[in-house]
C-alpha positions as CSV (number, residue, x, y, z in Angstrom):
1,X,7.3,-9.9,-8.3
2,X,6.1,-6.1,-7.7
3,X,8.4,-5.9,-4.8
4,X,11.2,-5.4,-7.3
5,X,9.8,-2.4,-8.6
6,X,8.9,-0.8,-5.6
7,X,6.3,0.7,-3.9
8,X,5.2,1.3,-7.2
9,X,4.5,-2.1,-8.4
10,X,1.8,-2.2,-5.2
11,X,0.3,1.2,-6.3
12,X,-0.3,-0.4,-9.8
13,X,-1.3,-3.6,-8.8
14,X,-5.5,-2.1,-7.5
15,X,-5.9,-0.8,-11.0
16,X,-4.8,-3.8,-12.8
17,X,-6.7,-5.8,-9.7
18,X,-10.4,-3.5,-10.7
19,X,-9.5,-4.1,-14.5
20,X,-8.8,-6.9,-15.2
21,X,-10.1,-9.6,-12.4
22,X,-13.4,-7.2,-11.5
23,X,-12.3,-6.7,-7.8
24,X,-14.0,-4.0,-6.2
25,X,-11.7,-1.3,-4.9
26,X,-12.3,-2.8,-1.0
27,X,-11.3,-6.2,-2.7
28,X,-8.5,-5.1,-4.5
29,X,-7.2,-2.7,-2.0
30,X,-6.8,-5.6,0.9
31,X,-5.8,-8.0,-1.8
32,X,-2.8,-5.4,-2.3
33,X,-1.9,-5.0,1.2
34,X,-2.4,-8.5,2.0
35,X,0.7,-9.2,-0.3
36,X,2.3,-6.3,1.4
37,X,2.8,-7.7,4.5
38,X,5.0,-11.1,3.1
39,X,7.2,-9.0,1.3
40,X,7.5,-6.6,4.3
41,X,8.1,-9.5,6.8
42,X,11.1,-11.3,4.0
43,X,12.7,-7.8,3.6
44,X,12.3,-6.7,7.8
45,X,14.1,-10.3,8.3
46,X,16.7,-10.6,5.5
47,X,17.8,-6.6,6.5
48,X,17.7,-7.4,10.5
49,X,19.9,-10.6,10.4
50,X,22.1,-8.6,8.4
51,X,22.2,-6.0,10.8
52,X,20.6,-3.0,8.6
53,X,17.5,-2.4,10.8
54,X,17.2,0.3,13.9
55,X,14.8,-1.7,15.4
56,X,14.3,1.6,17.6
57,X,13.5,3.8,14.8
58,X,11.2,0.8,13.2
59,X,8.8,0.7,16.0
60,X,8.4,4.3,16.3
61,X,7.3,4.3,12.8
62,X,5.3,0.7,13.1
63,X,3.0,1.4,15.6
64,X,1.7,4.5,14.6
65,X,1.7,3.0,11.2
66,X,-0.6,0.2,12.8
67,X,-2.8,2.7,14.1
68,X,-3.1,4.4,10.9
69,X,-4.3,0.8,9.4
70,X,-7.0,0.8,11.6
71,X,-8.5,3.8,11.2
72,X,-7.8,3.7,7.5
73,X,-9.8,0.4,8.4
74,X,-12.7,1.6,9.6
75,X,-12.9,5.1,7.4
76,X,-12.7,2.6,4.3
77,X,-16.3,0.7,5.6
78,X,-17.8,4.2,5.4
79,X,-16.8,4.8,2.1
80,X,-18.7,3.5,-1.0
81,X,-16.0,1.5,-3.4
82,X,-16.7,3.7,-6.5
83,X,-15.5,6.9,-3.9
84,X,-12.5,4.6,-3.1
85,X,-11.7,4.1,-7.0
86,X,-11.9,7.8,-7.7
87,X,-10.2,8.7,-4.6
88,X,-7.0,6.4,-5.6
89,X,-7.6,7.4,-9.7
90,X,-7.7,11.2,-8.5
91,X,-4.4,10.6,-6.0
92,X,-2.7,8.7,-8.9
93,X,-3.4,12.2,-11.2
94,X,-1.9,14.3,-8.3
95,X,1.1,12.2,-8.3
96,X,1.9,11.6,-12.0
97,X,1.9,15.4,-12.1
98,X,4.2,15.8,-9.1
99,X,6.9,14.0,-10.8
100,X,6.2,15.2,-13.9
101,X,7.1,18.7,-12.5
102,X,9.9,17.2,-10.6
């Protein structure tokens, strides 16, 4: 359902996540990207049997991407979950702002 909405929909969907099911922020963070992955996979296979993917260009930015998951990994197990939930509440602020001024 948040796939329709964008990235978005998965930036809203820790807050709501913490709210209103009391995940922690590691919880609700993997939770999030957990559901990331099937809608990536559908969209990656619907677009590349219709032709619209440069496979090329897709692993250039996949594997560093990868790399970036698992250092994002293993920075996240040194990180308390109420840093993590001010961390995301303080990058939300940043953003709002951004388009605000945009």
């Amino acid at each position: 359902a948040y796939g329709r909405i964008g990235p978005w929909g998965y930036i809203g969907v820790v807050p709501l996540l913490i709210a209103l099911l009391a995940y922690d922020a590691r919880a609700a963070t993997a939770t999030s990207l957990a559901a990331i992955i099937f809608t990536a996979i559908a969209g990656a296979a619907a677009h590349g049997a219709l032709g619209n993917v440069h496979w090329g260009t897709a692993v250039l930015v996949g594997v560093p991407a990868m790399a970036g998951v698992a250092l994002g990994v293993a920075a996240k197990e040194r990180v308390s979950s109420l840093a993590l939930t001010y961390g995301f509440a303080a990058l939300m602020v940043v953003v709002a702002v951004r388009m605000l001024l945009s």
